[in-house]
C-alpha positions as CSV (number, residue, x, y, z in Angstrom):
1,X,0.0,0.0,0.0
2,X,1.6,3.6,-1.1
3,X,2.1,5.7,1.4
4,X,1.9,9.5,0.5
5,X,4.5,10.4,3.7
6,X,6.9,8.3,5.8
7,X,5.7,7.0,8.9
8,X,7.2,9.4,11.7
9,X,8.9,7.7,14.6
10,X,10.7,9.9,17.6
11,X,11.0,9.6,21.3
12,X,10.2,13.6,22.1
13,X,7.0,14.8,21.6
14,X,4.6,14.7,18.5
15,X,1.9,16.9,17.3
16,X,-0.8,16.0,14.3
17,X,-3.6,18.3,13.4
18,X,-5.3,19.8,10.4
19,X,-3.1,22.7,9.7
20,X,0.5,23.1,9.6
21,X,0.5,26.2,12.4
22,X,-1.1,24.4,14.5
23,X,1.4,21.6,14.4
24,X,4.3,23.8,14.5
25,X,2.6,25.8,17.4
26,X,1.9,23.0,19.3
27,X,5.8,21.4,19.1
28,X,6.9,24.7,20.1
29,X,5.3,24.3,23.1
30,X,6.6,20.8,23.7
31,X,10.6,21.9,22.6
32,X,10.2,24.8,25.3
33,X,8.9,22.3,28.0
34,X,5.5,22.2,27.7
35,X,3.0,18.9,28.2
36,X,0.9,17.6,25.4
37,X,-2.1,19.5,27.5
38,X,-0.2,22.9,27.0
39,X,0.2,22.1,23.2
40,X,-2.5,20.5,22.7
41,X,-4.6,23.9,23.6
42,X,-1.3,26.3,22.2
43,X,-2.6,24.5,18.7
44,X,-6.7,24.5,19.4
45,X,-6.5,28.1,19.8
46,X,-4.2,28.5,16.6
47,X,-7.1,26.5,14.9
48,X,-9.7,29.4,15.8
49,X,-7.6,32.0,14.0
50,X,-6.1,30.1,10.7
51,X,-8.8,27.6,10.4
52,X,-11.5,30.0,11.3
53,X,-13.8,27.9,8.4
54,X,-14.1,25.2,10.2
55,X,-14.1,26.2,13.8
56,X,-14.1,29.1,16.0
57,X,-14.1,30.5,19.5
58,X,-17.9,30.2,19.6
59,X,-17.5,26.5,19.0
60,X,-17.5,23.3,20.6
61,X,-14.4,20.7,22.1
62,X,-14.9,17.0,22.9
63,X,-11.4,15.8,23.8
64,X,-10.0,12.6,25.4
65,X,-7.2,12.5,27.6
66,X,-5.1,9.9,28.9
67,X,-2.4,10.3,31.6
68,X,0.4,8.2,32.3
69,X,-1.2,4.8,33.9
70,X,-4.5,6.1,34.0
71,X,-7.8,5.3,32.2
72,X,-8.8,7.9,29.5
73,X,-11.2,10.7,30.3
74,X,-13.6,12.7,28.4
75,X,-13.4,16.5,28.4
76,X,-16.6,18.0,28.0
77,X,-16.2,21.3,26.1
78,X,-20.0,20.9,24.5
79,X,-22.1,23.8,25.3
80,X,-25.5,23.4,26.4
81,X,-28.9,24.8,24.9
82,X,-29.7,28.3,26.2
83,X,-32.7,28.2,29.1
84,X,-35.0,29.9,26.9
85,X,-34.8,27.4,23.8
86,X,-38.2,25.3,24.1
87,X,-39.5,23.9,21.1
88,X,-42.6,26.2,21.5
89,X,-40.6,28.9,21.7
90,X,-38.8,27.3,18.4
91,X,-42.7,27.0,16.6
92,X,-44.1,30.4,18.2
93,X,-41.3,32.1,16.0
94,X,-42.5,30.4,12.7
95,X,-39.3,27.9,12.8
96,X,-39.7,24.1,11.4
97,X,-36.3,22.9,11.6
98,X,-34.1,25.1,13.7
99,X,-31.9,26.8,11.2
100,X,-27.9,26.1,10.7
101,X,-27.1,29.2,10.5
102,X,-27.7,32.6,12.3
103,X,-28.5,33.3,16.0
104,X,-31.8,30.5,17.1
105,X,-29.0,27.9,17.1
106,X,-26.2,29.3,19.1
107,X,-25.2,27.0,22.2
108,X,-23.3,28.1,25.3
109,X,-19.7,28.3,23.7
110,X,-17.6,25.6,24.9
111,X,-14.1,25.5,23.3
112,X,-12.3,28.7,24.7
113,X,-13.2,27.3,28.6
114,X,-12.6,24.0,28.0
115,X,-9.1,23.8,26.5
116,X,-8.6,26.8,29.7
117,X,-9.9,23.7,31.8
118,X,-7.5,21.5,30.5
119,X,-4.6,23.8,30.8
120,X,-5.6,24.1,34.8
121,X,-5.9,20.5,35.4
122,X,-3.2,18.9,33.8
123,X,-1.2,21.7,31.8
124,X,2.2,23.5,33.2
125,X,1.6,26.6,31.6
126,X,0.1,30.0,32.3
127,X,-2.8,31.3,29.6
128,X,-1.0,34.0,29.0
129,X,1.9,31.3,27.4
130,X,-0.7,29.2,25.6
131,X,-2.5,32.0,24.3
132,X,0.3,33.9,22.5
133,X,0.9,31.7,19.7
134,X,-3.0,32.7,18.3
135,X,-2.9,36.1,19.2
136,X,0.0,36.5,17.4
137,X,-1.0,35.2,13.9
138,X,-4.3,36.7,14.8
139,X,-2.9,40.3,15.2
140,X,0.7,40.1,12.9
141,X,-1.7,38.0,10.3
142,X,-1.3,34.8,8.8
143,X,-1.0,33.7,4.9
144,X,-5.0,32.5,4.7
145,X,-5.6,29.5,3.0
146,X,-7.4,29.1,-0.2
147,X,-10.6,27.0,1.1
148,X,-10.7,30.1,3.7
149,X,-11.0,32.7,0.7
150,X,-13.0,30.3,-1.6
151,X,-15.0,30.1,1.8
152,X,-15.6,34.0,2.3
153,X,-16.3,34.8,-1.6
154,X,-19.2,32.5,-1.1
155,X,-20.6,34.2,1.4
156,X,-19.0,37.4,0.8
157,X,-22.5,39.2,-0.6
158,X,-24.6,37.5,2.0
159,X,-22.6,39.1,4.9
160,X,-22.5,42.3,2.8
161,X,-26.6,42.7,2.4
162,X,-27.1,40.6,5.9
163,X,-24.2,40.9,8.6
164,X,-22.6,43.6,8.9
165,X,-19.8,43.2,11.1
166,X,-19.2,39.7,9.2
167,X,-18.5,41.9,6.3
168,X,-16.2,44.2,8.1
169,X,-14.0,41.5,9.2
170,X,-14.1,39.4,6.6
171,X,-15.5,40.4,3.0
172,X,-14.1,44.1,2.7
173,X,-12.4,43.4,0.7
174,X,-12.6,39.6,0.4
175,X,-9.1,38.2,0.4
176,X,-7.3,36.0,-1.8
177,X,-5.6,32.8,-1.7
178,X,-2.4,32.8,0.6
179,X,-3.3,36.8,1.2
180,X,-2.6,38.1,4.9
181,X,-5.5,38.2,6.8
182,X,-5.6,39.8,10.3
183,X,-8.1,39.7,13.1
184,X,-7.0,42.4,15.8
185,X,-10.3,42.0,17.5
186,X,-9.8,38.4,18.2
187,X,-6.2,39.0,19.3
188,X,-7.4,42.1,21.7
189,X,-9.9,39.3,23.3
190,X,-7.3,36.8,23.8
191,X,-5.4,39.2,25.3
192,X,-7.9,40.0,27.6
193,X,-8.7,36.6,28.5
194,X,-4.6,36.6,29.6
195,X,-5.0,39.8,31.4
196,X,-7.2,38.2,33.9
197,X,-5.1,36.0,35.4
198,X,-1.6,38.0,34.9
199,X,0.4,37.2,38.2
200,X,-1.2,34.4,39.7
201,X,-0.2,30.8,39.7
202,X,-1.7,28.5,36.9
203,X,-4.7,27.2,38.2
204,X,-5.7,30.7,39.5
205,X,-4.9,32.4,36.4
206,X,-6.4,29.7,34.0
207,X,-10.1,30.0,36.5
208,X,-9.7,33.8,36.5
209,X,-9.4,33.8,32.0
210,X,-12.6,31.0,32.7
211,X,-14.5,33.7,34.5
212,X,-13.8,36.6,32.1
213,X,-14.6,34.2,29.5
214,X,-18.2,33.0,30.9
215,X,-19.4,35.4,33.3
216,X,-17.5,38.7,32.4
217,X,-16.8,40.7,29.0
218,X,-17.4,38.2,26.7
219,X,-20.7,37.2,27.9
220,X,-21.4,40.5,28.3
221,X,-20.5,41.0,24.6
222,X,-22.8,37.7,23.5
223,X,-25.6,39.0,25.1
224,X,-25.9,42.4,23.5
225,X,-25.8,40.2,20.2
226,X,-27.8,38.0,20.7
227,X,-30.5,41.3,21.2
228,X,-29.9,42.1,17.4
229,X,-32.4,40.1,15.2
230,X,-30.3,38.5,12.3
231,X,-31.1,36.7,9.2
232,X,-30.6,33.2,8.6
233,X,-31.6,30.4,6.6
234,X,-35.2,29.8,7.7
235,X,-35.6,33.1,5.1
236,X,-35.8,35.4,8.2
237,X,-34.1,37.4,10.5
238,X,-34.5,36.1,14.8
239,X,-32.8,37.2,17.6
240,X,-30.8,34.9,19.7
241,X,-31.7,33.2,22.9
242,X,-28.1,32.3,24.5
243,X,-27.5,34.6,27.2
244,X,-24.8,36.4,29.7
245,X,-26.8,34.1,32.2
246,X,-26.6,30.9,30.1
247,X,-23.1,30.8,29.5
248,X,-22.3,31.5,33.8
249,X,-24.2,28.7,34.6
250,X,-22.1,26.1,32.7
251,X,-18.1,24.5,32.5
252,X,-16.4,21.9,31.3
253,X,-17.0,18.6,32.9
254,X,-14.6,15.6,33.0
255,X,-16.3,12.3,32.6
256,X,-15.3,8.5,31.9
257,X,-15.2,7.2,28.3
258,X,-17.1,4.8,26.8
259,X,-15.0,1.7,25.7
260,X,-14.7,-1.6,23.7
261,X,-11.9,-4.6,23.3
262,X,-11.6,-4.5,19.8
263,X,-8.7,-6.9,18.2
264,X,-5.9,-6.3,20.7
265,X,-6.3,-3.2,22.0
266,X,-9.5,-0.8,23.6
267,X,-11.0,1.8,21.5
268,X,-12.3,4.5,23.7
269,X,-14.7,7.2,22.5
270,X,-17.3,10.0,24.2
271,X,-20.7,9.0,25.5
272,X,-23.8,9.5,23.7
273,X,-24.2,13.1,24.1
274,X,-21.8,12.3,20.6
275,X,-22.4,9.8,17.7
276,X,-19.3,7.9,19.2
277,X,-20.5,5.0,20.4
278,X,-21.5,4.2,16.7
279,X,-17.9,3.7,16.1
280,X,-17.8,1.1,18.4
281,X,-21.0,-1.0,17.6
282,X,-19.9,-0.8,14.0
283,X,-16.7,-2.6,15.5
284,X,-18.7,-4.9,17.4
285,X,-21.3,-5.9,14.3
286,X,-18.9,-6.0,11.7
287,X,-15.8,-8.1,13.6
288,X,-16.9,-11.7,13.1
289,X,-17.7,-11.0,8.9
290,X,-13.8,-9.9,8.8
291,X,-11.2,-11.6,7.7
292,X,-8.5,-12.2,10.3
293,X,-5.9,-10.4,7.4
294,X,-6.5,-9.0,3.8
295,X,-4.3,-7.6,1.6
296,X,-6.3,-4.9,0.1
297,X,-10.4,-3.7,1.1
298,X,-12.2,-5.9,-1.2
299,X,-16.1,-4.8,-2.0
300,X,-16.5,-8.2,0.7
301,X,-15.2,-5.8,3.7
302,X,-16.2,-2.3,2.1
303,X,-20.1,-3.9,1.5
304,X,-20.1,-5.6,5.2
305,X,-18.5,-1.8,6.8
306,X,-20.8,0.1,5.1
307,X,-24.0,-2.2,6.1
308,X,-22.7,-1.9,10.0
309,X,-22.2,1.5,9.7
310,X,-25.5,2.5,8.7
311,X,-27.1,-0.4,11.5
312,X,-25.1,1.9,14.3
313,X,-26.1,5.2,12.3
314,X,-29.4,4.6,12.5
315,X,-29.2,3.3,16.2
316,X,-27.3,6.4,16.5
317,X,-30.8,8.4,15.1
318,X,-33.3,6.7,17.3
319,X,-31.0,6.3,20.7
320,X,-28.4,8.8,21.2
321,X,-28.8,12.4,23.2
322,X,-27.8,13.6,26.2
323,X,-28.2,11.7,29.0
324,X,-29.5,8.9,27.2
325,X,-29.5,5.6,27.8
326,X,-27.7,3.4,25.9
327,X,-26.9,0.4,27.7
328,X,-26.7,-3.0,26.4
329,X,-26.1,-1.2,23.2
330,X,-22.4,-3.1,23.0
331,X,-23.8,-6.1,24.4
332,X,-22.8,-9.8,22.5
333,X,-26.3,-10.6,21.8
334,X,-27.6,-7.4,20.6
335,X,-24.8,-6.7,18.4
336,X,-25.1,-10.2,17.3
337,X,-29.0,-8.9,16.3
338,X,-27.9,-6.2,14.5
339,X,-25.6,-8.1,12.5
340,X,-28.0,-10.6,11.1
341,X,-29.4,-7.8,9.4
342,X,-27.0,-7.8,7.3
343,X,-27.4,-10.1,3.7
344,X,-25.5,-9.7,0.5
345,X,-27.6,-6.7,-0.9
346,X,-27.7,-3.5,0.2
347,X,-30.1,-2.2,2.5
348,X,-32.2,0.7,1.6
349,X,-34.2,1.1,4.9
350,X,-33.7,2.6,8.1
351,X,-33.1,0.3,10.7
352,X,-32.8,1.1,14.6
353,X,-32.8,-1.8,16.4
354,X,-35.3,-2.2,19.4
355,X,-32.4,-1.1,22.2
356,X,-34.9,0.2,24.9
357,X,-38.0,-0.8,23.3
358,X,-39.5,0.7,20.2
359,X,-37.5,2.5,18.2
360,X,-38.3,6.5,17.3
361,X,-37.2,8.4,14.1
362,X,-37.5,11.8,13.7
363,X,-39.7,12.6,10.5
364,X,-37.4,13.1,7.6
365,X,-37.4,13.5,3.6
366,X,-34.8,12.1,1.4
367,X,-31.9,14.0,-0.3
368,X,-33.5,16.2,-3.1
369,X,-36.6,16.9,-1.6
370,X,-35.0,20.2,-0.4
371,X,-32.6,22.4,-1.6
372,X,-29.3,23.2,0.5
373,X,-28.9,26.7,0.5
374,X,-25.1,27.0,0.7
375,X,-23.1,27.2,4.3
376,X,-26.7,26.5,6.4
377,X,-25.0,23.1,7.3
378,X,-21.6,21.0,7.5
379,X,-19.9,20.1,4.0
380,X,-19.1,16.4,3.5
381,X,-15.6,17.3,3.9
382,X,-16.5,18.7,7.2
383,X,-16.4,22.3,9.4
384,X,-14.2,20.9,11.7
385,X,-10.6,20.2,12.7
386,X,-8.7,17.2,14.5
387,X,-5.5,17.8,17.2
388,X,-3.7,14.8,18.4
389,X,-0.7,15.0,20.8
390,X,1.4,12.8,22.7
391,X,4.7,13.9,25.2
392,X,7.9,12.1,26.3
393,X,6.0,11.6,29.3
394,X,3.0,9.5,27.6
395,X,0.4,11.9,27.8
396,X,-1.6,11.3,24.9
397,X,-4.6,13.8,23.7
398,X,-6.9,13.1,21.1
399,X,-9.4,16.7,20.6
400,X,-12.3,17.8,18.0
401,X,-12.9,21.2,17.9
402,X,-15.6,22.7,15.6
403,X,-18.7,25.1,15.4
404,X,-18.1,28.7,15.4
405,X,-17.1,29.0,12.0
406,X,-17.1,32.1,10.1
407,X,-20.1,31.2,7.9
408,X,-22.6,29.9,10.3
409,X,-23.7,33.4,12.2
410,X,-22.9,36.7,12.3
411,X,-19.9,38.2,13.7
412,X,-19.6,39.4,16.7
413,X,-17.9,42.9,15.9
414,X,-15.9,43.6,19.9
415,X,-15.1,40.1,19.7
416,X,-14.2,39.3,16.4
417,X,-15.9,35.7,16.5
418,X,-19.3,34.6,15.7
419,X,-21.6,32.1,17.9
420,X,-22.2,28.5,16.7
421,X,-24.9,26.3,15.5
422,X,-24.8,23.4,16.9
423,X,-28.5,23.2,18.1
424,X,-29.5,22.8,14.8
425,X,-29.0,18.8,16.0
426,X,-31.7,18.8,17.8
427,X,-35.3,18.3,16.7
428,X,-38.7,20.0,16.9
429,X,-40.7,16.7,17.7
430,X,-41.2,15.7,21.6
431,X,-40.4,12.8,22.5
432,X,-36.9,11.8,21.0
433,X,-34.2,11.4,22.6
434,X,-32.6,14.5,20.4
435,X,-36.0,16.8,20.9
436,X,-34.9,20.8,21.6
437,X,-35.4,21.4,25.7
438,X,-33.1,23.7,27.4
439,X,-29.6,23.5,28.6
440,X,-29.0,19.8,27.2
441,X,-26.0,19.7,25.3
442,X,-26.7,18.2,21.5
443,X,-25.8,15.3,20.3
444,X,-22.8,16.6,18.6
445,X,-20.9,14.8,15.4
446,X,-17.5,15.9,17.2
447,X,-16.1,11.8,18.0
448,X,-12.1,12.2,18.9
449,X,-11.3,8.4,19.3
450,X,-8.3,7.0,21.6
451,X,-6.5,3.3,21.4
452,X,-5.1,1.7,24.5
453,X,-3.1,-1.6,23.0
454,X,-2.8,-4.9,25.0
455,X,0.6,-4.1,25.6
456,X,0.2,-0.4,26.9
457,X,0.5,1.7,23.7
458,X,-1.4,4.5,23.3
459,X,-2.9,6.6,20.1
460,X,-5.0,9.5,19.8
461,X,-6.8,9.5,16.4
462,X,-9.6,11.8,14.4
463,X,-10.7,13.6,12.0
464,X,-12.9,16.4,10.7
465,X,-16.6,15.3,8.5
466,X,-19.8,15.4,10.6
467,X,-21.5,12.3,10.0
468,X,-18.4,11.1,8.1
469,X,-15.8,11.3,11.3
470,X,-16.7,7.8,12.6
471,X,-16.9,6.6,9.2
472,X,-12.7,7.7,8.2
473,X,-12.1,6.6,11.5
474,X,-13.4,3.3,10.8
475,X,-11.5,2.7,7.6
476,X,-8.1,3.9,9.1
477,X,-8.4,1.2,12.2
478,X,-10.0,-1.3,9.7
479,X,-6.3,-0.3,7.5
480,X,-4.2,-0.9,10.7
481,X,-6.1,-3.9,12.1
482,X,-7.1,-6.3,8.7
483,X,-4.8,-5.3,6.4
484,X,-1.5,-4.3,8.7
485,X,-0.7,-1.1,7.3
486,X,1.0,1.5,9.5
487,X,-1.0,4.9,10.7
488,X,0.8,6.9,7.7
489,X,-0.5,4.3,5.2
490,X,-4.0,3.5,6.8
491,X,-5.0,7.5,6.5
492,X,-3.6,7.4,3.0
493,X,-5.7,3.8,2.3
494,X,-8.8,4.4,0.2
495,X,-11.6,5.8,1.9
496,X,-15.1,5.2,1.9
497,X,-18.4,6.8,3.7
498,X,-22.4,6.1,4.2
499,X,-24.8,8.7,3.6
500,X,-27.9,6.1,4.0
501,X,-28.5,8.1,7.5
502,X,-29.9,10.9,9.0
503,X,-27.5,14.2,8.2
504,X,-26.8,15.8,11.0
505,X,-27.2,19.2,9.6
506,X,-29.7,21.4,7.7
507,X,-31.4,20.3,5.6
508,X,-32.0,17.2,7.5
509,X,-32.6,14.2,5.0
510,X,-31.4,10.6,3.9
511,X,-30.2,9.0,0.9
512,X,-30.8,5.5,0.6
513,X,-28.4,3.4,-0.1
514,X,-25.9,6.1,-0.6
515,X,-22.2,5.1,-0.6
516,X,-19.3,7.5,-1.6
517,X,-16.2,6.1,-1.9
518,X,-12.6,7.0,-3.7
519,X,-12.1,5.4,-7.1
520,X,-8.9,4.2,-5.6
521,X,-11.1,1.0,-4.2
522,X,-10.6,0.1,-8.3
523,X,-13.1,-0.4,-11.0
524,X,-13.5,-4.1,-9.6
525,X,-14.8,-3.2,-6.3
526,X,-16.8,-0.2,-7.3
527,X,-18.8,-2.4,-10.3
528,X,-19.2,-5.1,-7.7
529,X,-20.7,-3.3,-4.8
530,X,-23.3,-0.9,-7.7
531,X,-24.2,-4.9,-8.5
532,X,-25.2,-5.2,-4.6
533,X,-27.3,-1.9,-5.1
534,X,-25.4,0.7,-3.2
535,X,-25.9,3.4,-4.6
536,X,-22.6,5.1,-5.3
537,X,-21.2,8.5,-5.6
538,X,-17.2,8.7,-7.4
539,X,-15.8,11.1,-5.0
540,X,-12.8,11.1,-6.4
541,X,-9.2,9.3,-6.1
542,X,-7.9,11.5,-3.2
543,X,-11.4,13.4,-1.7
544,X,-12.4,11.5,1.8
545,X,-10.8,12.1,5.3
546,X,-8.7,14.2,6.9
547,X,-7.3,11.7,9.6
548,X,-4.4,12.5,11.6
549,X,-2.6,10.2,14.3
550,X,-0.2,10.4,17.6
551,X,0.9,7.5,19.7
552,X,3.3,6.9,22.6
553,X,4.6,3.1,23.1
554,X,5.8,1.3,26.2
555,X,9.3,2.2,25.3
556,X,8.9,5.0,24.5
557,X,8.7,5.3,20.7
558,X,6.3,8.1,19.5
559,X,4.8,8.0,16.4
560,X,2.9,10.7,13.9
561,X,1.0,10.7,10.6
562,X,-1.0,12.4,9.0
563,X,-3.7,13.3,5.9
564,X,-2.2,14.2,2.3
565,X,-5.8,15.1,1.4
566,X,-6.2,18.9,0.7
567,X,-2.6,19.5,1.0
568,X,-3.1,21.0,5.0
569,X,-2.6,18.6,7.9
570,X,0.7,18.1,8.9
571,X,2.6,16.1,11.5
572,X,5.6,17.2,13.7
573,X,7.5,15.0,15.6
574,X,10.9,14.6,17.1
């Protein structure tokens, strides 16, 4: 199997994320005596700034952390649902779906506390340290990368006619590929978040940047906006409901992981406020139809992946949501249910199984019965990004962040971030376990995934693509674990995804039977699984995944790779 980069091997310290600064930044930290949870946040806010696309301040973190010797543990950096958002409050303003873009959807924003969180509880740095690599590029400007500009131009006359202050900081004039962009606002709030703990030790100083964050200027700031009606896509313009108040009453919360023996070592992922737990059923369905070794995914293992993915997915639709109950859903004989589902054709059906009872589906259309108006919802590639890092040490971190991108609400002009969308997961139908009801968080796409091996090694894995991230995910272990390749050449490996499942994002519809996969699979495969009726979309040789990968070993080998795809992830290791 061709491998697009070598496969890095060190003993220092490693770094993987979606963007090259972010890398750099974060093995900065680490070569000036940092810990993986002081890089790991030195590169997340780096993310904010020069992937501001695909994430932002106003966004959302699910991370997973393992110490030396210890079990893994969730961070909780998903924001909850203001107090105010009811679905009759939702109806009463004319809204169907809640909208993916403007100000109805915002959450309490997560990110910015939570890698502060993580910083206090197992960093060695001060916020003030952590903080300076984004709020230099932010104010000294970075080179902005094309999908950035392609990004604004397509927006560029919405935020013009619509949002004003998006406009301003963004579209005036709308900047080129590889021009420098600046965002002095951004820096100045960074700054300020710094400023409020100048002096004190860590812990204090990293609380004190918490409370400026969540109960002082900045939620001061986001509740002025949120007063503003604003357009989105529903056609007209609402004002928000996330308050000043909303975002004091909630902070990060630690919490175990949810985890699964899965051919010699334990994948552990978040818990069911996330579509996580899908990865691991798929594991569980799909394990006993796999070969023990292959030499190359054959449309035998792509047809049987793709029929457990979309068994879990659709589990995922009828089960998951915050503090759900998903017991048993791992179990040997349910799993063996589910997998008996499975016959040499295609399914075109939904199918949640009857975990607690009978299952319930939210009402949905299939793709083409609505039009996607452009940046309402998630791309298939994916507004998100992916940080993995591991230290000399063995502290491995595996982290998501997302929401808060540029195109998904209007800036917020003091600030110089916008709010996210991430309730638009959530449905206006009682009785499902993802219905709207205030301050729940939603069940988030956001699925960082960590390895613990028989023998003690540890890997932090991920990737950006909304309903796709479980999906890359499970082709890269499936790479490493059937056909023997190493991280480097399991992320390059042809990729493959489901959309026979409920998007996640506006507009909210299925296509059955629909299978996208990379023409590398070869014209074999792809004629082979089209005679098993999936119905399949050529996304091109090199299209699906942006994976990236860091593990620390027993004797202390580190190891790196990372996604050729889009030219923009990078690994640094040493």
């Amino acid at each position: 199997m061709m491998r697009t980069r070598p496969p890095l091997q060190g003993s220092f310290g490693a770094v993987a994320s979606t963007h090259w600064l972010a890398s750099s930044s974060g093995m900065a930290v680490l070569e000036r005596g940092g810990n993986a949870a002081d890089a790991a946040a030195a590169a997340g806010f780096v993310l904010h700034v020069v992937e501001p696309h695909l994430n932002g301040p106003g966004g959302d973190l699910p991370a997973i952390v393992r110490l030396p010797g210890q079990e893994p543990q969730v961070l909780c950096g998903q924001g909850v649902t203001p107090g105010a958002a009811t679905i009759e409050r939702m109806r009463a303003e004319g809204i169907a779906h809640i909208p993916g873009t403007g100000l109805l959807a915002a959450v309490v924003p997560g990110a910015v506390p939570a890698w502060l969180t993580l910083v206090r509880d197992h960093g060695t740095w001060a916020p003030a340290d952590v903080l300076a690599f984004a709020i230099e590029l932010a104010e000294r400007g970075h080179r902005v990368l094309p999908r950035v500009a392609r990004t604004i131009a397509g927006r560029a006359d919405f935020f013009r006619e619509h949002w004003a202050a998006s406009a301003a900081l963004w579209a005036d004039p709308a900047p080129e590929a590889w021009d420098v962009v600046r965002n002095p606002a951004l820096a100045e709030t960074y700054r300020r978040l710094a400023d409020a703990g100048r002096g004190m030790g860590r812990e204090a100083a990293c609380d004190a940047a918490i409370s400026a964050w969540s109960e002082g200027f900045v939620a001061e700031a986001v509740d002025r906006h949120g007063r503003e009606a604003a357009m989105d896509s529903s056609g007209d313009a609402h004002q928000g409901l996330l308050t000043g108040d909303d975002m004091a009453a909630w902070r990060p919360a630690w919490e175990p992981s949810l985890a699964m023996p899965w051919r010699g070592t334990t994948v552990h992922k978040a818990g069911a406020w996330t579509q996580g737990p899908a990865l691991l059923e798929a594991l569980g369905i799909l394990d006993p139809l796999l070969p023990e070794r292959a030499d190359a995914f054959d449309a035998d293992i792509v047809h049987a992946a793709a029929e457990a993915m979309k068994l879990a997915l659709a589990d995922r639709d009828a089960w998951f949501g915050d503090g759900a109950d998903i017991s048993g859903l791992l179990d040997d004989a349910y799993l063996a249910e589910r997998r008996a589902l499975i016959e040499q054709a295609a399914s075109l059906e939904l199918r949640p199984g009857a975990l607690r009872g009978e299952p319930r589906m939210p009402v949905v259309g299939t793709a083409g019965a609505a039009p996607k108006e452009a940046g309402t919802g998630e791309p298939t590639r994916g507004d998100t990004c992916h940080i993995d890092v591991v230290d000399k040490d063995g502290m491995v971190i595996s982290a998501t962040p997302s929401g808060g991108w540029l195109q998904s609400s209007p800036t917020i002009a003091d600030l110089g971030f916008c709010l996210g969308t991430r309730a638009q997961m959530l449905w206006l139908e009682d009785g499902l376990a993802t219905s709207l009801a205030p301050r729940i968080r939603p069940r988030t796409t956001l699925s960082p995934t960590m390895l613990v091996d028989d023998d003690g090694a540890t890997a932090a894995l991920g990737t950006p693509g909304g309903d796709q991230q479980d999906q890359w995910q499970l082709t890269m272990l499936l790479g490493m674990r059937v056909l023997g390749l190493d991280p480097q050449a399991a992320i390059d490996a042809p990729s493959w995804h489901v959309t026979h499942l409920v998007s996640s994002f506006e507009p909210r519809v299925w296509e059955p039977g629909g299978l996208h996969v990379e023409s590398r699979l070869g014209d074999d495969v792809l004629a082979e699984l089209a005679r098993r009726g999936h119905v399949l979309t050529d996304a091109g040789a090199w299209s699906l995944g942006r994976l990236s990968f860091a593990s620390h070993e027993p004797d202390g080998t580190i190891r790196a790779a990372s996604n050729a795809r889009d030219e923009q992830g990078y690994a640094a290791l040493r």
